[in-house]
Every structure is written in structure tokens, then in C-alpha cells.
C-alpha positions as a printed Julia matrix, in Angstrom:
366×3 Matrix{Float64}:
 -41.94   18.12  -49.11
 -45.79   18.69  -48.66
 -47.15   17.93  -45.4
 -49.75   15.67  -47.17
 -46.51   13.44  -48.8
 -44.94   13.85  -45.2
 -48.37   11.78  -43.76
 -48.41    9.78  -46.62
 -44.94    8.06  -46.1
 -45.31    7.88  -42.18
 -48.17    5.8   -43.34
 -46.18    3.47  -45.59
 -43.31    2.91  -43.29
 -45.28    2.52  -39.92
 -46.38   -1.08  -40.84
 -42.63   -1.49  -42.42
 -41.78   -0.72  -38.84
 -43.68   -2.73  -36.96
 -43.29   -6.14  -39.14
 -39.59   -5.18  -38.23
 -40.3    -5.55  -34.41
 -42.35   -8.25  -34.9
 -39.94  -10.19  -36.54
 -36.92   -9.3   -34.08
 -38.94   -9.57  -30.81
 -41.74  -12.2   -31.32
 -39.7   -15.28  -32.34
 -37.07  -15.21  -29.76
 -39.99  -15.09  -27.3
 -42.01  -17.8   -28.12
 -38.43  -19.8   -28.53
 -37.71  -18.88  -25.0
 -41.24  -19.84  -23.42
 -41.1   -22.9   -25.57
 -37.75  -23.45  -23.57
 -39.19  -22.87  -20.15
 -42.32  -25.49  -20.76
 -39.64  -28.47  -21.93
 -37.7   -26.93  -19.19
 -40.82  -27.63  -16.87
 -41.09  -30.69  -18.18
 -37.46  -31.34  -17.21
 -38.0   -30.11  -13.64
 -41.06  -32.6   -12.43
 -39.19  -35.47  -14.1
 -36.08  -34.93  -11.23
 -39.63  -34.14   -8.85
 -39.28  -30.8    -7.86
 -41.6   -27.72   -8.86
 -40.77  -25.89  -11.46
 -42.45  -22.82   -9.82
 -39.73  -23.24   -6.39
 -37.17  -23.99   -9.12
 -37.66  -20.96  -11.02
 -38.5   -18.89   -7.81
 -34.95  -20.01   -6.34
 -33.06  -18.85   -9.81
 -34.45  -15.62   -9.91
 -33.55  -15.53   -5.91
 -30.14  -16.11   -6.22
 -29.65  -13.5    -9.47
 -32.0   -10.94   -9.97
 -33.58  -10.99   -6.08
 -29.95   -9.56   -4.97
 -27.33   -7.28   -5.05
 -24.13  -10.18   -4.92
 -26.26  -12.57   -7.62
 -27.36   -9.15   -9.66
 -23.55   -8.7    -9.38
 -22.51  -11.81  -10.45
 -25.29  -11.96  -13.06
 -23.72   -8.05  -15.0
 -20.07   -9.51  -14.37
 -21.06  -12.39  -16.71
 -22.63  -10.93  -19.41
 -20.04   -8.3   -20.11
 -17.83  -11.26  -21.32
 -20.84  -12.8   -23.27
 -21.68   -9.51  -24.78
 -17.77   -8.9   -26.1
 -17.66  -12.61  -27.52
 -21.35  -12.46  -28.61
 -20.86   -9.58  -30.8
 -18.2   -11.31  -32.04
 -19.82  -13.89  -33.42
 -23.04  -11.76  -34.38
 -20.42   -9.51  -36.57
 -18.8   -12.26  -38.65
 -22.47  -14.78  -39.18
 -23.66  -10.97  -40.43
 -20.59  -11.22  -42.95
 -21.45  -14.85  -43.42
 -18.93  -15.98  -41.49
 -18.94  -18.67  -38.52
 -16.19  -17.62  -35.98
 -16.08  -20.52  -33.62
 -12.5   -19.06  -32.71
 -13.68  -16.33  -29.66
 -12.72  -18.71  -27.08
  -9.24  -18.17  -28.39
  -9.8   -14.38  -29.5
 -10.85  -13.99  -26.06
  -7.81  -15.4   -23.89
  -5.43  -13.48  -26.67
  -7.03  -10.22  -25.69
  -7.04  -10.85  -21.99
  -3.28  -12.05  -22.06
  -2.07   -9.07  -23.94
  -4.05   -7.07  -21.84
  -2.22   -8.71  -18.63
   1.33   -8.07  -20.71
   0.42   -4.2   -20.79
   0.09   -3.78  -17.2
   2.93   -5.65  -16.49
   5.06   -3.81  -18.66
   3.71   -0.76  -17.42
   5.06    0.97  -14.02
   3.25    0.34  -10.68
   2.8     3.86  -10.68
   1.03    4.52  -13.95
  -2.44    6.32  -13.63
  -5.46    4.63  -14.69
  -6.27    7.1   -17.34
  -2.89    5.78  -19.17
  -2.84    2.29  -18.05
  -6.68    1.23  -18.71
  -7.04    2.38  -22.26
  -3.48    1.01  -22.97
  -4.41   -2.28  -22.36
  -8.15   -2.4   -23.24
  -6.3    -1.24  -26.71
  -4.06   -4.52  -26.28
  -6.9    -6.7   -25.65
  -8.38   -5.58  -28.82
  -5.02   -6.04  -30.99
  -4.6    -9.48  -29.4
  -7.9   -10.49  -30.27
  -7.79   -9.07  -33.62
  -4.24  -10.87  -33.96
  -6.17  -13.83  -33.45
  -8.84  -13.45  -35.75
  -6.49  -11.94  -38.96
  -5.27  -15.49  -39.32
  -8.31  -17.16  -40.42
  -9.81  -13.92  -42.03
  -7.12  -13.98  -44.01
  -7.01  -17.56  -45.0
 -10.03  -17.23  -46.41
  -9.64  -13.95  -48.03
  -6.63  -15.35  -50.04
  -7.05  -19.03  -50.26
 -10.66  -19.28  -49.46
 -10.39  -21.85  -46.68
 -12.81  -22.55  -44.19
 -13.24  -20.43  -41.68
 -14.79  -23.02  -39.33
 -12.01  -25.55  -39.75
  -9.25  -22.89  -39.47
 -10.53  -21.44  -35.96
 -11.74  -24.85  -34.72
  -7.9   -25.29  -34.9
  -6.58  -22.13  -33.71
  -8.55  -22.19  -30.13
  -6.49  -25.46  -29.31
  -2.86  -23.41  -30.92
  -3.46  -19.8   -29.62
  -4.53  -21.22  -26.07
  -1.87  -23.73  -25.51
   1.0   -21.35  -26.8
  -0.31  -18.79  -24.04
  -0.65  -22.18  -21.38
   3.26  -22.54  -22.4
   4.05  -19.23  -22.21
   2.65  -18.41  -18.65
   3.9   -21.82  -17.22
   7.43  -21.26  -18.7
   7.93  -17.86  -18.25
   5.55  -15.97  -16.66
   3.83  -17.68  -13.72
   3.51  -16.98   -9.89
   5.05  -20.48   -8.63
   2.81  -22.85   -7.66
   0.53  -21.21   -9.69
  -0.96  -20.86  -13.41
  -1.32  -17.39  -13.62
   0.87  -14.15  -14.53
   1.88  -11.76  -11.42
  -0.57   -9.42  -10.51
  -1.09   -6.09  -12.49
  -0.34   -2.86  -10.34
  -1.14   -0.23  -12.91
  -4.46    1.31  -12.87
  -7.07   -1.15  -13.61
 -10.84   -0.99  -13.93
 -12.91   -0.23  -11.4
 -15.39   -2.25   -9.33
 -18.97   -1.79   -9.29
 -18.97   -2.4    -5.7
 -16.02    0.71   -5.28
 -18.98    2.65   -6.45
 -21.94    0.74   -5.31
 -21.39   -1.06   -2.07
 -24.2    -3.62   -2.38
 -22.39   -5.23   -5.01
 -19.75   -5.88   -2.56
 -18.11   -8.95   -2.84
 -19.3    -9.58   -6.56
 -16.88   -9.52   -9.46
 -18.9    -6.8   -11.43
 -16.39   -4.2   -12.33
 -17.44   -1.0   -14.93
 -16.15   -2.96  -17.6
 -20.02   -3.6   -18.71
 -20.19    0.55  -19.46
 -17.31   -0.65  -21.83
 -19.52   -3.58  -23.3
 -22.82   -1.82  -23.41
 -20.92    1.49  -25.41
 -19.3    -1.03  -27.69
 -22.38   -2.85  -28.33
 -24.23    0.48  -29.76
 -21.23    1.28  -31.96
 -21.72   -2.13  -33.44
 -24.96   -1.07  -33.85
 -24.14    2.28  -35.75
 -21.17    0.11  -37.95
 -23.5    -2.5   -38.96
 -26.44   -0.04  -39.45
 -25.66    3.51  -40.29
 -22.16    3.04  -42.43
 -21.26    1.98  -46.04
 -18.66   -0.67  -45.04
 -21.28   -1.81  -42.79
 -23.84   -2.34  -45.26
 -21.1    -3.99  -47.55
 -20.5    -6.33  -44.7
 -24.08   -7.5   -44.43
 -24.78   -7.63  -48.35
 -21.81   -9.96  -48.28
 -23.48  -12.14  -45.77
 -26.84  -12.27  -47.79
 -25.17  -13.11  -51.38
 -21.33  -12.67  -51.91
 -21.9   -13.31  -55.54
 -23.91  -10.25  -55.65
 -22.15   -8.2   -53.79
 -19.06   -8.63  -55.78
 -21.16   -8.07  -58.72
 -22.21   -4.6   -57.17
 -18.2    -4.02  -56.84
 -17.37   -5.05  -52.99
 -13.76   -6.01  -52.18
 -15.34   -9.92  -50.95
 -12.07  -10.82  -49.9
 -11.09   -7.46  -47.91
 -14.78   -7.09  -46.41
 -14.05  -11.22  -45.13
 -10.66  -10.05  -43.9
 -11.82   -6.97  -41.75
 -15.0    -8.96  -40.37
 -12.43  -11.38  -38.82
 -10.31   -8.42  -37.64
 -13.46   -6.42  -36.31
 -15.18  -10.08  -34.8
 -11.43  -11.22  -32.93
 -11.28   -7.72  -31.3
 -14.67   -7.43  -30.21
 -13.53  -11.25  -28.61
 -10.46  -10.01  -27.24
 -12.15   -6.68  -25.46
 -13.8    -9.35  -23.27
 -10.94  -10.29  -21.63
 -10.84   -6.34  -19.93
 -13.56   -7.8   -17.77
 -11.27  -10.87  -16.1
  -8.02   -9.39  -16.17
  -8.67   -5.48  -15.22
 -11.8    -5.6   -13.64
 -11.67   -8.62  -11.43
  -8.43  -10.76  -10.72
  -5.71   -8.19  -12.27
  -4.05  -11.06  -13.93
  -4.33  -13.23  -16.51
  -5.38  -17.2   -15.89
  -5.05  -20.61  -17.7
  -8.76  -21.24  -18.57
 -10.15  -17.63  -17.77
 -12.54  -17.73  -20.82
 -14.51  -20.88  -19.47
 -16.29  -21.53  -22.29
 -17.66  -18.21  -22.81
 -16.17  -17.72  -26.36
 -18.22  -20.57  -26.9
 -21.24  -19.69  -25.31
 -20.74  -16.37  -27.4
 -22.25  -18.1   -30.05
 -25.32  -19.58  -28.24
 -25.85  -15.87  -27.13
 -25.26  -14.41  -31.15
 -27.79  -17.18  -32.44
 -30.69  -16.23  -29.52
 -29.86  -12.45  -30.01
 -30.55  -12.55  -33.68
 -27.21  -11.22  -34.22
 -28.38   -8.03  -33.43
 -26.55   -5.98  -30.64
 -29.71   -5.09  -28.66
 -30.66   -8.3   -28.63
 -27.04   -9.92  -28.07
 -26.99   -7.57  -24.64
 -30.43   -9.09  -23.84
 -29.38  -12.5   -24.54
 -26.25  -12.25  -22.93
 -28.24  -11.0   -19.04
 -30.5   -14.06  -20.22
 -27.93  -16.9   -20.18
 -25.52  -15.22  -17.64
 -28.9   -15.35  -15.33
 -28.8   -19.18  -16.23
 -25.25  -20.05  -15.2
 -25.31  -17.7   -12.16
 -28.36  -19.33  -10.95
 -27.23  -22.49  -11.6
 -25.4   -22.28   -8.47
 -28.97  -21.5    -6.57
 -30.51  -24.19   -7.59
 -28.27  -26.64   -7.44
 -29.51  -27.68   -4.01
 -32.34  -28.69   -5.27
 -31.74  -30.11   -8.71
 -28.65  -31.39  -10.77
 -26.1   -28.57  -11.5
 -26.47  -29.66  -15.0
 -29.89  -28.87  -15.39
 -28.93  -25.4   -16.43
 -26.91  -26.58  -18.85
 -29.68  -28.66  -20.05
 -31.81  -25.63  -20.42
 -29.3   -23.33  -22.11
 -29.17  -26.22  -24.83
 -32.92  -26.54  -24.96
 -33.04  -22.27  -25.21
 -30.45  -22.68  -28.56
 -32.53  -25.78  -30.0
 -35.78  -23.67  -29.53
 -34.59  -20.95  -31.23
 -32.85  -23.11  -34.02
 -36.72  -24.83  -34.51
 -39.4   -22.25  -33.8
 -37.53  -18.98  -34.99
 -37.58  -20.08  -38.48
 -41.46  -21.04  -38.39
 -42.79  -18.68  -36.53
 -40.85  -16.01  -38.75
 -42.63  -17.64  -41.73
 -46.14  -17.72  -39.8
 -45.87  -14.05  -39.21
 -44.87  -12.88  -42.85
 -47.98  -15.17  -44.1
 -50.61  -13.2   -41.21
 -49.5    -9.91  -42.8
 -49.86  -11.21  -46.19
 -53.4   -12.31  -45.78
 -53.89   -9.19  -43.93
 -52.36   -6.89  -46.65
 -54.93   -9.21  -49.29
């Protein structure tokens, strides 16, 4: 190739490039700062400053080391279950099930390193049951994959119904067989579990934050690289844009359904390494709290994207940690309020703003 045809394409794909950024970085913002003027809005109607308000949030997270703590411990679970959902709405798919995807993972997880001696070394015992958490999850999600693989049911309906199944058969089996008395949790794990952040860094002393979010971070790039740089990846996403065409262009619709459910309930069930290695050593009734859920808040702001899931994820675990800061000063729920008023932004300006930008270049390009 000719250095003049070498210039000549940088040329072409340099604007290609940046309407890519623009498109991935500029709606989410203007969502988000939309989101912080209602929430201002919301903040002088309870009379307080929103400046104090926002001051105290960023305090009690990002202004130190036990809220920064707090804040990482968080978002590794959002970042397992928002992948999760990023990877099936990429295949077309709406997993609402990574609440239960999440708790299957984390109880399997918690079965591992009870089965396993007292004695085992961490290098056995932590990719043994990370590998569990990711079978459990997976377990999970193969139901409703293949559901609609075969019989083409809706996914939505099917895992709606499995989170209430999946979490009270693990409820009955920890209360009837498995539980510390007096409590609703398994017996503590004694094989080599993850380690803490603050084993490593003492100012997070005190915090949950365990390495687990090296694990969710490495993940999230090879999600990246799937979804991105492989075939099956690419069949995955032409699925999601038009199954009719991509079934014309000879993908398996049914198969490539069936392994984003498998690939979307691991990712789900990886999250629950964070609870059950990295910071209590057993498994809980109600561990997830919500996060599956959230997971999708944080797939929908992130663009369903991995970059921006892991930004989205710090994002809204920066809300609900500094929910407890500011609670003092306004309603607890008011973080709530503002996490729904971040996902309605996004559902109303991304859209328009997306459109806004593609008609600038257009003019532009006339």
C-alpha cells in the first residue's frame, strides 16, 4: 500500500472515528447533567442546597478511602450483572433474570468452599469457585435461553418468573439444610477466598472492597474483545439488529439466543465472587439487593458497551453509597429518586440528541 492511499484512508476513517465517540460519549452526558438539574430541582424543593448536597455525596464516596471503598465494592457487582444485561439487549434479548443469575452464582460459589477442605490454598479454592459462580449463573440463564431457542417464548416473561423460583429454592435450601441457626446464611467458607483491598491497602480498612473488581474490570475487556473482535461476536450483535437477516446470512438464531443467555447468566453469576469470597465468606438470603436489577439501569446508561457499563456502574454505586451521606440532610430516598431520573434521562434525551448529532454532521458533510 502507497503511502499516499495510507493518508488517504486515515483521512476517511478519522471523522468515522470521531462520530463514533461522539455518539458513545456525548448523549450519556447531556442525559446525566439533564439528571443533576431535575435533581437540583428536587433538592431546593426538600430546602436544602444542592451545592452542600452534592458536596456531602462526593464527601462521603470519592473524598475517602472507607466511602472510595465502599463505592469499588459496589460496582464490581454492578459491573458482573451489568454486562449481563448489556450482552443479551446486544443479542436482542432483555434478561431481567440477573437478580436470580446472580444469587445462583454466589450460592454455588459458597457450596465450593464448603465442600472444599479448610486447608485448601487459594490458588485451588478461588478459581474453583469463581468457576462455580459462573456455571450457577449460566445454569440459571440456559433455562430461558433455551425456551426461546426451541419454543420461542419470551424471554422477559420466562426470567420475570425464574428470579421468584431460583431465589426461593436457594431461601429453602439454606433454611432447611444449610443454615447457621438463628441465622439465614450458610457456615462460613475456610478455603482460600479473595483478598481484601484493605489486606493490601490499609486505608481501605474497614471497607468491603476485596480484589474481586481486578476480576470485573479483566472480564469487562474480554467482553469487549467477544463482542468486538470475534465472529460469534459479530453474529451475536447482527442478531440483535435484524434476526431475520441474520438467519438469511446463515446464523444458527436459535443457538446464538441460547449461548447469549448462557454467556449473560454467567457474567450474572461471577458477581456473586464479590459477596461471598471477597467480603462475608458465605452466602446470604437477599445478598443480591437489587443489584441484578439495577444491572439493567447500569446496561441502559452504559450504552451496553463494557467501557461504559464500568463507568456507569462507579456512577450509580457513587449514588447508593452516598446515599448514606446525605441522608442527614435529605430523604434517603432521594437517591433513589435520582437514579430513576438518571435512567428516564437517558431513555428521553439519548435518542434525540443521537439524532441531533447525525443531522450536524450531515449538514456539515453538505
Amino acid at each position: 500500500m502507497s503511502r499516499a492511499t495510507g493518508v488517504r484512508r486515515a483521512s476517511l476513517l478519522a471523522p468515522r472515528t470521531r462520530a463514533l465517540l461522539e455518539e458513545a460519549l456525548v448523549p450519556p452526558l447531556v442525559a446525566i447533567l439533564l439528571a443533576l438539574v431535575i435533581g437540583d430541582l428536587l433538592i431546593l424543593a426538600v430546602g436544602q442546597p444542592p451545592g452542600q448536597v452534592y458536596r456531602l455525596l462526593l464527601a462521603g464516596t470519592w473524598g475517602n478511602a472507607y466511602g472510595l471503598g465502599q463505592v469499588l465494592f459496589k460496582a464490581t457487582t454492578l459491573v458482573f450483572t451489568g454486562l449481563a444485561v448489556a450482552v443479551g439487549l446486544r443479542a436482542g434479548l432483555f434478561n431481567i433474570g440477573a437478580e436470580s443469575q446472580l444469587a445462583a452464582g454466589g450460592f454455588l460459589a459458597a457450596l465450593v468452599g464448603l465442600a472444599l477442605p479448610a486447608g485448601t490454598p487459594g490458588l485451588i479454592a478461588i478459581p474453583l469457585a469463581t468457576l462455580a459462580a459462573a456455571l450457577g449463573g449460566a445454569a440459571a440463564g440456559a433455562v430461558p435461553g433455551a425456551l426461546k431457542a426451541r419454543v420461542g417464548a419470551h424471554e422477559v416473561i420466562v426470567t420475570i418468573m425464574l428470579n421468584f423460583i431460583v431465589l426461593a429454592l436457594l431461601n429453602y435450601i439454606v433454611a432447611a439444610h444449610l443454615h447457621v441457626p438463628e441465622t439465614l446464611h450458610t457456615p462460613e467458607i475456610h478455603a482460600g477466598g479473595v483478598a481484601r483491598l484493605a489486606d493490601l491497602i490499609p486505608a481501605f480498612h474497614g471497607s468491603a472492597a476485596n480484589l474481586a473488581i481486578l476480576v470485573a474490570i479483566g472480564v469487562a475487556a474480554l467482553v469487549g474483545w467477544y463482542l468486538f473482535r470475534t465472529r460469534a461476536g459479530y453474529d451475536l450483535r447482527a442478531v440483535g439488529l435484524q434476526p431475520a437477516a441474520a438467519e438469511y446470512g446463515g446464523v444458527d438464531v436459535g443457538r446464538v439466543w441460547l449461548r447469549a443467555f448462557l454467556i449473560s447468566g454467567a457474567l450474572a453469576g461471577l458477581g456473586g465472587v464479590n459477596f461471598v469470597l471477597g467480603y462475608k465468606r458465605y452466602y446470604e438470603e437477599g445478598f443480591a439487593g437489587g443489584a441484578g436489577f439495577l444491572g439493567i439501569a447500569v446496561a441502559l446508561v452504559g450504552r451496553n458497551h463494557p467501557l461504559g457499563v464500568v463507568l456507569a456502574a462507579l456512577f450509580f454505586a457513587t449514588l447508593s453509597q452516598g446515599g448514606l451521606a446525605i441522608h442527614a440532610v435529605v430523604p434517603k430516598q432521594m437517591v433513589e429518586v435520582l437514579q430513576a431520573v438518571v435512567i428516564l434521562a437517558v431513555a428521553v434525551t439519548v435518542p434525540e440528541v443521537r439524532r441531533l448529532l447525525r443531522g450536524s454532521r450531515g449538514r456539515t458533510d453538505a
